[in-house]
DOGU-159236 format. One line per field, with one value per residue (C-alpha): residue in three letters; x, y, z; residue number from 1. Coordinates in nm, 2 decimals. Each point is the difference from the previous one (the first is absolute). Layout:
# residues N
r = c(ALA; ...)
u = c(X; ...)
v = c(Y; ...)
w = c(Z; ...)
k = c(NUM; ...)
This chain:
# residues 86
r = c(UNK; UNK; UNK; UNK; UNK; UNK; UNK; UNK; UNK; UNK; UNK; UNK; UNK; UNK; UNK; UNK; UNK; UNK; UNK; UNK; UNK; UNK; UNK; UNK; UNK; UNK; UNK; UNK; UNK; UNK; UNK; UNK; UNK; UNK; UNK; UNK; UNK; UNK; UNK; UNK; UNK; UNK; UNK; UNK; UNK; UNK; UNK; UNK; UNK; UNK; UNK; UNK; UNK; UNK; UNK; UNK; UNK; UNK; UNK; UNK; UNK; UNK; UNK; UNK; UNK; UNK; UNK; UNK; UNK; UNK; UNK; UNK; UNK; UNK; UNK; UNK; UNK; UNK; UNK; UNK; UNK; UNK; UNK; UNK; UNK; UNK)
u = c(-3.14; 0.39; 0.17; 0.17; 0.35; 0.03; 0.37; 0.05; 0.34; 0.16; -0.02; -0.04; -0.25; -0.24; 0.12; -0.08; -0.35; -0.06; 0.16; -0.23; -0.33; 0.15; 0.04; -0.37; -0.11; 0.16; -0.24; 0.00; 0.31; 0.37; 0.20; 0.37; 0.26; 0.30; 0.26; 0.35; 0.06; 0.04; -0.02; -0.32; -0.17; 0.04; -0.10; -0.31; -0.12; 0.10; -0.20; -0.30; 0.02; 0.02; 0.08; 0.32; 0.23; 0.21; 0.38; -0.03; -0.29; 0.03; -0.02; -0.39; -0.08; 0.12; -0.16; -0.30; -0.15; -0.03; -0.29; -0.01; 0.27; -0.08; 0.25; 0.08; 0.32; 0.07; -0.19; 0.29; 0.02; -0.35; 0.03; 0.31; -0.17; -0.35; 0.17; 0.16; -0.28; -0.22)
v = c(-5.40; -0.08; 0.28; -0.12; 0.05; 0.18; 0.11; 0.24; -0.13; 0.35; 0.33; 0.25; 0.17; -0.24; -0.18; 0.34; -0.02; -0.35; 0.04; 0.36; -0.21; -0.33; 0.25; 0.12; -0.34; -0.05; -0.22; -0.24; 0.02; -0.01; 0.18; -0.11; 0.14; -0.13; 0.15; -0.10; 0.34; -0.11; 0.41; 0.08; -0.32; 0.14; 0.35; -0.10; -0.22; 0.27; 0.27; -0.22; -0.22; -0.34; -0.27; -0.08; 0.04; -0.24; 0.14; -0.30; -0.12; -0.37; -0.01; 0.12; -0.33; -0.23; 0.27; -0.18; 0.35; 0.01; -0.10; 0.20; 0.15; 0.33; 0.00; 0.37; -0.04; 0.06; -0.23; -0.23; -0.07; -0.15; -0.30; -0.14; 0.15; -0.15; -0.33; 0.01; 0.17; -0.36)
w = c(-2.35; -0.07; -0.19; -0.33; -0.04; -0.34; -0.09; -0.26; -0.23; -0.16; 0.10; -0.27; -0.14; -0.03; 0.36; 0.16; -0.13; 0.14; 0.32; 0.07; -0.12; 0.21; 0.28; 0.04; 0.03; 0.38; 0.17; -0.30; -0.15; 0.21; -0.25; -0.12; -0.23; -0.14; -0.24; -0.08; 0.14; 0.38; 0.08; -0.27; 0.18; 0.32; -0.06; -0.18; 0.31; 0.24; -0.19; -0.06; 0.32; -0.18; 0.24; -0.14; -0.29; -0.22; -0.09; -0.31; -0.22; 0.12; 0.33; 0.02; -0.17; 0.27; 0.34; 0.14; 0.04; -0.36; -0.21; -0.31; -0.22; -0.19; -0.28; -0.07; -0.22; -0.37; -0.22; -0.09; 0.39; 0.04; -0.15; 0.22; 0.34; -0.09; -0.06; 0.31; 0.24; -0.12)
k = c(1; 2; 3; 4; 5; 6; 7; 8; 9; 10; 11; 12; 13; 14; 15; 16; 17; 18; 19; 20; 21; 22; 23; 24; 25; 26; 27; 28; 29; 30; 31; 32; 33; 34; 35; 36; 37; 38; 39; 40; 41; 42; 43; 44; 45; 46; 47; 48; 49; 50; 51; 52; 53; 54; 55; 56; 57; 58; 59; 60; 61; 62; 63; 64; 65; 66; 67; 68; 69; 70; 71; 72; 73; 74; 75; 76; 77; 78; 79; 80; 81; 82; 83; 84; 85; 86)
């Protein structure tokens, strides 16, 4: 069975919480983070072993690895990132 490509957008509190739940689910689920933080990104995917990290929001949507978007920012932020994830 492919593995779905699920990248987790925002890295607080709530991002944390997705990425560890993301991160148990290995053999179905290739983990990927992004934050406009290029060093948060990378520590989060270091410490969780994600398969890759985003230093930018936008550049998840256009990665071929990439099937879902978790949206994990403040609330006024999900409108503009759902509209562009479809």
């Amino acid at each position: 069975m492919k593995r779905i490509g699920v990248c987790v957008i925002g890295l607080g509190w709530m991002g944390r919480v997705h990425c560890e739940a993301l991160a148990s689910l290995r053999e179905k689920v290739a983990l990927f983070v992004a934050s406009q933080d290029p060093a948060k990104a990378k520590e989060f995917a270091e410490k969780l072993g994600a398969e890759g990290w985003f230093g930018d929001y936008e550049k998840p949507f256009g990665d071929e690895r990439v099937h879902v978007i978790d949206i994990c920012l403040p609330h006024d932020l999900h409108l503009p990132t759902a509209l562009k994830a479809f």
